[in-house]
N, C-alpha and C positions, 0 to 999 in steps of 0.2 A: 683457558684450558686449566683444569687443577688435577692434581695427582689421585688416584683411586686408594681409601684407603685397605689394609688387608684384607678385610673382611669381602670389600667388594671387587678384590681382584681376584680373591681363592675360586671363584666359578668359573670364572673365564680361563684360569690357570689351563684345565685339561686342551681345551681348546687352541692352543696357541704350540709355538715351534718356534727355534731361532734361524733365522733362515742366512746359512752364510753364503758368498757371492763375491768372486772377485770386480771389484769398481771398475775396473780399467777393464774388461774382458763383456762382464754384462751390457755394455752400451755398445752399439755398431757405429765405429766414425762414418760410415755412410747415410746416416740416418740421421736429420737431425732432432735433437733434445726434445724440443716440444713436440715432434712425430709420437715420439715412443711416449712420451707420458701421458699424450690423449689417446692414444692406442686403449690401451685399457678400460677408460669411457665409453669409448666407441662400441668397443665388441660386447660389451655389459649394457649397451642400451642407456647409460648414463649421462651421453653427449647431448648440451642445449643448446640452443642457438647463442647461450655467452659460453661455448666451452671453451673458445679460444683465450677469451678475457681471462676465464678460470687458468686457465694451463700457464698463458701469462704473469698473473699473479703469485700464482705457486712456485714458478721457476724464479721471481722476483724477489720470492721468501727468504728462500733457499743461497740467493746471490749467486744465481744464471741467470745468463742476457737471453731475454725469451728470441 
């Protein structure tokens, strides 16, 4: 992954938001971690037959126990 320099980040500028969120509030302890992260795959049509390997990996990144 490398950094965008200004030039190629001034287009994308309009397009973006900082989206704030309480950590502790935005996750349901009812639900677990990797529910809610392939959720989003899922409803987007994104989900393959490795999306769990995917969701695994990501949460692995990140230092969550899938």
């Amino acid at each position: 992954m490398r950094a965008l320099t200004e030039r190629e980040l001034r287009p994308a500028r309009p397009r973006m938001q900082p989206v704030f969120q309480d950590p502790y509030g935005s996750l349901s302890p009812r639900r677990r971690i990797r529910d809610t992260v392939a959720e989003p795959l899922k409803v987007h049509g994104r989900w393959t037959a490795d999306g769990s390997t995917r969701v695994a990996e990501h949460l692995d990144r990140v230092g969550l126990d899938p």
